[in-house]
Backbone bond lengths (Angstrom), bond angles and torsions (degrees), N, CA, C in turn:
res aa  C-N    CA-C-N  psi(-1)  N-CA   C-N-CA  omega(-1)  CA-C   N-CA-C  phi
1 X - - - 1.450 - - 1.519 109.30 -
2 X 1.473 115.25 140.26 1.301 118.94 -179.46 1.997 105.70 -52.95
3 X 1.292 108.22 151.09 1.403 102.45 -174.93 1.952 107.12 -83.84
4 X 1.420 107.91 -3.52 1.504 121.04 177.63 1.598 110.74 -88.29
5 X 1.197 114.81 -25.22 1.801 123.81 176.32 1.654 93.18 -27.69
6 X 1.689 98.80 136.98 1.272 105.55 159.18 1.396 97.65 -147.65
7 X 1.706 116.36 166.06 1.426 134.17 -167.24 1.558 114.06 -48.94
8 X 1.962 111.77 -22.82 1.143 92.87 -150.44 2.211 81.67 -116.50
9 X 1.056 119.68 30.35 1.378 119.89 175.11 2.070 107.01 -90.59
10 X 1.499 74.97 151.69 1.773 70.78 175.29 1.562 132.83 -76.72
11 X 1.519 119.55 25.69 1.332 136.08 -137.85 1.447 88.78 -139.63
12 X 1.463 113.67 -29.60 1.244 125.19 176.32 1.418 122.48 -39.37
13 X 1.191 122.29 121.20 1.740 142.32 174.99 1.321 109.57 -130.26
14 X 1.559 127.81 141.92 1.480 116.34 137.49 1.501 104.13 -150.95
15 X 1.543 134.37 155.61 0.850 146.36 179.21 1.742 96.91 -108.22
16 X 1.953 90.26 125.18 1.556 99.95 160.45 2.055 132.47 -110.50
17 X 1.477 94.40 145.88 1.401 89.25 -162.23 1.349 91.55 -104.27
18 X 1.610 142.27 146.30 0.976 148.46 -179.53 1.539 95.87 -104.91
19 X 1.850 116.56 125.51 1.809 120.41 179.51 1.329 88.13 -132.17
20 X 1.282 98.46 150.10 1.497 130.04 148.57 1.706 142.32 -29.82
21 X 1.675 85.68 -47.24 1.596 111.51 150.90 1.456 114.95 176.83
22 X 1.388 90.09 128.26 1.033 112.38 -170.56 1.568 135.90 -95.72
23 X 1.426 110.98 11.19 1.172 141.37 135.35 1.434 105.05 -36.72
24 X 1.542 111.25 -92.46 1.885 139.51 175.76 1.538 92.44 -35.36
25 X 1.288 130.68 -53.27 1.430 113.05 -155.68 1.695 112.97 -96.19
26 X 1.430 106.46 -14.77 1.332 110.86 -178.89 1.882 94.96 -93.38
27 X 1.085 142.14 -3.84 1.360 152.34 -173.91 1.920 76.60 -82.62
28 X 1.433 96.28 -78.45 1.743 107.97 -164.55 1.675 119.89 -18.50
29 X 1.447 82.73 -50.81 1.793 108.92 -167.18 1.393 114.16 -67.62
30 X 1.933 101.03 -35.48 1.440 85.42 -174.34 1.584 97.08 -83.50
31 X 1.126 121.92 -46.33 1.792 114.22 -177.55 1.611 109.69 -38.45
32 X 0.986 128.09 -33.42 1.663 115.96 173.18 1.792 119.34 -86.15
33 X 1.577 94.30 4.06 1.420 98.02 173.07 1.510 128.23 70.73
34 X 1.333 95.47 41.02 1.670 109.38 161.50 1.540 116.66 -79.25
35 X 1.476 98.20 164.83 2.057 86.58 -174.19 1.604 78.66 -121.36
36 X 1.822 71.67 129.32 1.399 106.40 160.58 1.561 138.13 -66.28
37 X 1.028 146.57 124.37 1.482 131.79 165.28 1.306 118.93 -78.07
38 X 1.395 108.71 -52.30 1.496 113.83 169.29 1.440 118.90 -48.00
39 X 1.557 117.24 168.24 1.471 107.41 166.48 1.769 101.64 -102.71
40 X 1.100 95.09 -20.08 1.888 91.55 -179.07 1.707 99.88 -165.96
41 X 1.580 106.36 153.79 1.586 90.84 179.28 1.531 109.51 -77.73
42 X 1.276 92.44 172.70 2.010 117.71 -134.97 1.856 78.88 -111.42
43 X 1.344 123.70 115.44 1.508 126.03 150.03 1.429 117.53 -83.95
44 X 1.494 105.44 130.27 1.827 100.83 153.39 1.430 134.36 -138.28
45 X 1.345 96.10 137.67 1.949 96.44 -152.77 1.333 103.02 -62.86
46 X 1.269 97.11 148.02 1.522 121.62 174.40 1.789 110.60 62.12
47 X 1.320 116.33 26.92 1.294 129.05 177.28 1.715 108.51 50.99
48 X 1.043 119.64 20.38 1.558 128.89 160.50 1.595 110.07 6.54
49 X 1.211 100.82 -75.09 1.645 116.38 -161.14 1.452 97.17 -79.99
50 X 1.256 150.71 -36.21 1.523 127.08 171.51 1.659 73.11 160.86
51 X 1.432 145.22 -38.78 1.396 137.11 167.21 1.343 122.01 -117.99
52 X 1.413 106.82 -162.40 1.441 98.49 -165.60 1.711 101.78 -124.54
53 X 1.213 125.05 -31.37 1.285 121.58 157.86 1.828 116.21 -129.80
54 X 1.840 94.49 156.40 1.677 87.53 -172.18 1.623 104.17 -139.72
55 X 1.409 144.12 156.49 1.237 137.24 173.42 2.104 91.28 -132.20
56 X 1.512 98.02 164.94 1.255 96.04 170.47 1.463 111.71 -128.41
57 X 1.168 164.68 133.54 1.369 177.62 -138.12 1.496 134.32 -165.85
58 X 1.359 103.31 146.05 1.733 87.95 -170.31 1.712 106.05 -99.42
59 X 0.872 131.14 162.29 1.442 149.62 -151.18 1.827 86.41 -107.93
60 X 1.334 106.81 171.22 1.462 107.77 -176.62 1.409 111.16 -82.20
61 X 1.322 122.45 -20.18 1.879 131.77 158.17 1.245 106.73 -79.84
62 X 1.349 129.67 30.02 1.343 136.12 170.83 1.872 111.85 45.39
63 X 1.706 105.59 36.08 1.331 101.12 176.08 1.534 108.12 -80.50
64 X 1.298 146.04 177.20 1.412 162.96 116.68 1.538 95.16 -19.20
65 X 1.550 107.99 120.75 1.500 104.15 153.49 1.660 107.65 -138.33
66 X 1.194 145.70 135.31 1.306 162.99 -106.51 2.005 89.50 -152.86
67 X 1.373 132.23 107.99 1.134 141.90 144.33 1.458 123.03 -63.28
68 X 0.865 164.05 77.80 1.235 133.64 168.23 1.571 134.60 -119.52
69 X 1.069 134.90 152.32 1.496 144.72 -150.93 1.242 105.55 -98.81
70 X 1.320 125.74 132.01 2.005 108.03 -176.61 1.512 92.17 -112.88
């Protein structure tokens, strides 16, 4: 993936993984040295958007991948 990709291009992909917590698992990810997109995971009150917290990360083909906590 281009290293300029952003959410709102037409090239745009990301695969989401639904965790348990995502605190613990976004801790995990960065200690083994995945690259992050986010700067920290993203909370939203009262789970608004369909969850309640989300991080974004790149996959080892440098795709978009979407964590999020329901």
């Amino acid at each position: 993936m281009p290293e300029d990709e952003r959410a709102n291009d037409l090239i745009h992909h990301e695969t989401c993984l639904v965790v348990d917590d995502i605190e613990l698992a976004s801790r995990l990810i960065r200690q083994a040295g995945v690259p992050f997109i986010s700067s920290a995971v993203v909370k939203t009150p009262n789970a608004e958007a369909g969850f309640r917290a989300a991080v974004f990360v790149r996959d080892p083909g440098g795709h978009p991948m979407e964590l999020v906590e329901r």
